[in-house]
C-alpha positions in Angstrom: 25.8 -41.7 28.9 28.6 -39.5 28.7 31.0 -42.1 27.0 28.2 -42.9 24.7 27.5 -39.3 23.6 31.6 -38.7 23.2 31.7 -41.8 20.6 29.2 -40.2 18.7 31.5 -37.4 18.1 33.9 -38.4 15.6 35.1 -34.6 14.9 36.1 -34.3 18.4 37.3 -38.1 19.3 40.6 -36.9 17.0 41.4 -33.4 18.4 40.8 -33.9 21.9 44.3 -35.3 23.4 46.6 -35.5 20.4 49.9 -34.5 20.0 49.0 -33.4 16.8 46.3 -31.1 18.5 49.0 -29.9 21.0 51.4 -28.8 18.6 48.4 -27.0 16.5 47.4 -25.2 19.7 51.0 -24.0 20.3 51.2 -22.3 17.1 48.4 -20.7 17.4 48.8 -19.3 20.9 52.2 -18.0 19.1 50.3 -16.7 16.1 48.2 -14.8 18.4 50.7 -13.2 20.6 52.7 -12.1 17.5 49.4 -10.9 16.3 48.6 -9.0 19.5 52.0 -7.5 19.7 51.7 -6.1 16.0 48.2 -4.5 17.1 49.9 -3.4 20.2 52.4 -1.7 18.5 49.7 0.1 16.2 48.2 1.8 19.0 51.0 3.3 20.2 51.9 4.6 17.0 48.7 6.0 16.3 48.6 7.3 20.0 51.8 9.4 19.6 51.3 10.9 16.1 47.6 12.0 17.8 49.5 14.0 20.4 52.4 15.5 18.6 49.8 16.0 16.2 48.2 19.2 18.4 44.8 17.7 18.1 44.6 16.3 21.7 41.7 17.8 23.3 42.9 16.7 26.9 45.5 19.2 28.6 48.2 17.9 30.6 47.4 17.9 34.2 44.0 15.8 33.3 46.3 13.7 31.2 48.4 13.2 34.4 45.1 13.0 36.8 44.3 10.2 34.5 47.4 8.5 35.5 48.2 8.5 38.8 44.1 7.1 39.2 45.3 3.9 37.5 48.0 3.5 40.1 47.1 0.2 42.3 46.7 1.5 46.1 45.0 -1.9 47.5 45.6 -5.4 47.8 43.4 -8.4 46.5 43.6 -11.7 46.0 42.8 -14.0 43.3 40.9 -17.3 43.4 42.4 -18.5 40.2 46.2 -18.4 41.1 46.5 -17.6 44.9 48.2 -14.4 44.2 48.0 -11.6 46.9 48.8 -7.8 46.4 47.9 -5.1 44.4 46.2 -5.8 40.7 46.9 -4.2 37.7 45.0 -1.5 35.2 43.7 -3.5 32.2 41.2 -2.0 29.4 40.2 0.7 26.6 39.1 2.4 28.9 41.3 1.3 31.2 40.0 0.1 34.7 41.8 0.6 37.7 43.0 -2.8 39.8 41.6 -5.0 37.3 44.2 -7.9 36.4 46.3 -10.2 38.6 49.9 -9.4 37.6 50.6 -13.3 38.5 48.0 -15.4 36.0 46.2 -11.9 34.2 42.4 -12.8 35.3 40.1 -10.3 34.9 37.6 -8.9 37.0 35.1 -11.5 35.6 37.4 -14.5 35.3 37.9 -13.8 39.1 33.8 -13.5 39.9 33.3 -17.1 37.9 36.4 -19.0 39.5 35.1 -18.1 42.7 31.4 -18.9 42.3 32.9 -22.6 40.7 35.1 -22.7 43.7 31.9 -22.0 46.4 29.0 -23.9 44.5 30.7 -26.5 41.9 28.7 -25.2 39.0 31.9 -25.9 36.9 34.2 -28.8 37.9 31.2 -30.6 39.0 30.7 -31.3 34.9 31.3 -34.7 33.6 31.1 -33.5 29.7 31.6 -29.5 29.2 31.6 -27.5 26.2 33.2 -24.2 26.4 32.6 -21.5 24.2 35.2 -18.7 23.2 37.3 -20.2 26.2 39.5 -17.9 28.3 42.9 -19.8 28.5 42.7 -19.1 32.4 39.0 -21.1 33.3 40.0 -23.7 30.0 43.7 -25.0 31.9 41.3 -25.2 35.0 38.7 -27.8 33.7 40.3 -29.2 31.8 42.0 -30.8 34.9 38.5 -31.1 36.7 36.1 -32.4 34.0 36.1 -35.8 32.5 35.4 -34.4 29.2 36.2 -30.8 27.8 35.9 -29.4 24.6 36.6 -25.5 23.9 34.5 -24.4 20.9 34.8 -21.1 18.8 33.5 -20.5 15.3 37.4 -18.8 14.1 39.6 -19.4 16.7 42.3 -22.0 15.6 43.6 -22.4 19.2 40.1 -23.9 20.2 39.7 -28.0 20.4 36.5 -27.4 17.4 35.4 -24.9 15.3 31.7 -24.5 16.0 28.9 -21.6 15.3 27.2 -21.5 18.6 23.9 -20.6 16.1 24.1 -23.7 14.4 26.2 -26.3 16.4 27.4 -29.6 14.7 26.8 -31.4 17.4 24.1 -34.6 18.6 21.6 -33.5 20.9 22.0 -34.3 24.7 26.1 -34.4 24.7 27.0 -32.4 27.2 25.6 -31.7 31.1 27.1 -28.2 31.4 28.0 -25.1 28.2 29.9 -22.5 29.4 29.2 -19.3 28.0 30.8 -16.1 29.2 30.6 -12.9 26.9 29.6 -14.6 24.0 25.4 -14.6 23.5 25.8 -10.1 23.2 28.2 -11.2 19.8 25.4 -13.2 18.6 22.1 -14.0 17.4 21.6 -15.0 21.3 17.5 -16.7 21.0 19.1 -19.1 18.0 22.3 -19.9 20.2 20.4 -20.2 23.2 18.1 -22.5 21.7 21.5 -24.8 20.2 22.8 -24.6 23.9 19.8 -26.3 24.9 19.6 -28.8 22.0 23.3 -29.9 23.0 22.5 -30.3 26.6 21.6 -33.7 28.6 18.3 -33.5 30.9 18.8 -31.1 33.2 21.6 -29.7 31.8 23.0 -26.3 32.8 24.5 -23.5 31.0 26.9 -20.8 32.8 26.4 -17.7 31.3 28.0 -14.3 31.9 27.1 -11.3 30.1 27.4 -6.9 30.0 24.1 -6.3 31.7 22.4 -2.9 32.3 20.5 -3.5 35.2 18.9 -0.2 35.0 17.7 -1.0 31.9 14.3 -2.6 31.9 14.7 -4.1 28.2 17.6 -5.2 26.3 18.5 -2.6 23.3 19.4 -4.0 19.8 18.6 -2.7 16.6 19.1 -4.7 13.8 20.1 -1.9 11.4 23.1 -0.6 13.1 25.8 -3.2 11.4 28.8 -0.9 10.8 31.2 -1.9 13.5 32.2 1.9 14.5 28.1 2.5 15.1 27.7 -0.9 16.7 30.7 0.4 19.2 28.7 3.7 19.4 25.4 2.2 20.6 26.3 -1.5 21.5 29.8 -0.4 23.5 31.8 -2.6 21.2 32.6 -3.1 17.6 31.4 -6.9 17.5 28.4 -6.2 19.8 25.1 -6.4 18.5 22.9 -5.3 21.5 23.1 -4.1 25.1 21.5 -6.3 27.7 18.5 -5.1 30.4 17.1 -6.9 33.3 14.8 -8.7 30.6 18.2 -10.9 30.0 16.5 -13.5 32.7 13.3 -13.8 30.4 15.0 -14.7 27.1 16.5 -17.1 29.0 13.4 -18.2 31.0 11.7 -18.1 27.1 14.5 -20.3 25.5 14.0 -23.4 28.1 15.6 -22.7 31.2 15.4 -22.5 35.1 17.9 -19.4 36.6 20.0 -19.2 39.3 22.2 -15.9 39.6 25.3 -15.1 41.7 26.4 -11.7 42.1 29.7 -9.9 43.3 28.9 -7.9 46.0 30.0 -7.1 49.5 33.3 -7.7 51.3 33.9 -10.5 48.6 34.2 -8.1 45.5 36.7 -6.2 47.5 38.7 -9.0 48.4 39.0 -10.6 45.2 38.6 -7.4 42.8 35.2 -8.7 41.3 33.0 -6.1 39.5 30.3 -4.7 42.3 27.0 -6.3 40.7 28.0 -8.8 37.7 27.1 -11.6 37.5 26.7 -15.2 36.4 23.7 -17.3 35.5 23.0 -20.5 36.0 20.1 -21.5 33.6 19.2 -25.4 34.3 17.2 -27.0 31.3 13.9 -27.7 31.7 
């Protein structure tokens, strides 16, 4: 089934294990990194003309309180790469003992290699697409799964270029999608509904998202489209809603069964998860 499906995909049959594809994907990791060092760079500029400016409304000794909280004062260790010790701040705003200083995972890049390590919801795929892949979890499966193909709709580092709203894809190619921070970017019941079209029987997609648990229903508004207001009420520029606890029934609604597993107890501290995030596990039905 799964070598059938794959030779009905002629746009990814040439990309997959090229040298051509290799070479592609190194110069656009190296595009990116120059990118991100240019941004980088802005920031800091714009930082210190802001304080020499005398507009900073936070005095000194806050400032400095700021600081020394970001200091790492325990150790963890991280399922990804082994490493043990103390984990670095990472984030706008930034988050205290956040990313391994060995392979940079993140809090939830930690929470998902662990739940794949315990239960096999990843490496247990024979035919995986991943959307907006994290360089981390994609050098992982792509060891593990027989076949894997990162997607994004702009990303030139990805294997395809693919709008997770209208996917250019057969139905029933792959058993597993993985989609982590991705469906609060997008028109999530149409991409949800794709993810489902793509999948074999019984398929699964991994899904991670922001989730207000407090918040009975999800909050979007389709009005709000300029990127400052979308950071304002969404919590980032390319949001375009904030999710509730009613997250499980657009799921449920789109076609799918849920499993959840949550970081929580002695096992966030260990490994530096998130207390409470969680991924989802949403078998087609």
């Amino acid at each position: 089934m799964v070598e059938r499906n794959f030779e009905r995909l002629p746009l990814l049959s040439g990309v997959l294990r090229t040298t051509a594809a290799a070479a592609r994907n190194a110069r656009g990791r190296a595009a990116a990194k120059a990118i991100a060092a240019v941004r980088r760079g802005k920031r800091r500029l714009r930082l210190a003309r802001y304080l020499v400016s005398g507009e900073a409304c936070v005095d000194d000794d806050y400032a400095l309180s700021i600081l020394a909280s970001l200091e790492p004062r325990h150790d963890h260790v991280c399922p990804l790469c082994g490493f043990a010790g103390r984990f670095l701040p990472f984030g706008l705003p930034p988050r205290p003992e956040a990313r391994c200083p060995c392979c940079g995972a993140l809090e939830r890049h930690r929470l998902l290699a662990y739940v794949d390590r315990s239960h096999g919801i990843l490496r247990e795929a024979k035919a995986l697409l991943h959307f907006a892949p994290e360089p981390l979890i994609a050098t992982t499966l792509r060891q593990s799964c027989l076949l894997y193909v990162s997607a994004d709709i702009a990303d030139p580092t990805a294997d395809i270029q693919l709008d997770i709203e209208n996917m250019d894809v057969p139905d029933g190619t792959f058993d597993t999608v993985l989609c982590s921070h991705v469906l609060e970017h997008v028109d999530d019941r149409r991409a949800l509904a794709e993810i489902r079209r793509v999948l074999m029987p019984g398929g699964r997609l991994v899904a991670m998202v922001p989730l207000a648990e407090g918040c009975r229903r999800t909050y979007e508004d389709p009005q709000v489209r300029d990127p400052g207001t979308r950071e304002l009420h969404f919590g980032q520029k390319d949001h375009v809603r904030r999710y509730g606890a009613d997250f499980r029934d657009r799921v449920r609604d789109a076609g799918f069964a849920l499993r959840e597993f949550t970081g929580e107890g002695a096992d966030a501290i260990r490994f530096g998860f998130t207390f409470g995030e969680k991924v989802f596990v949403c078998e087609k039905t």
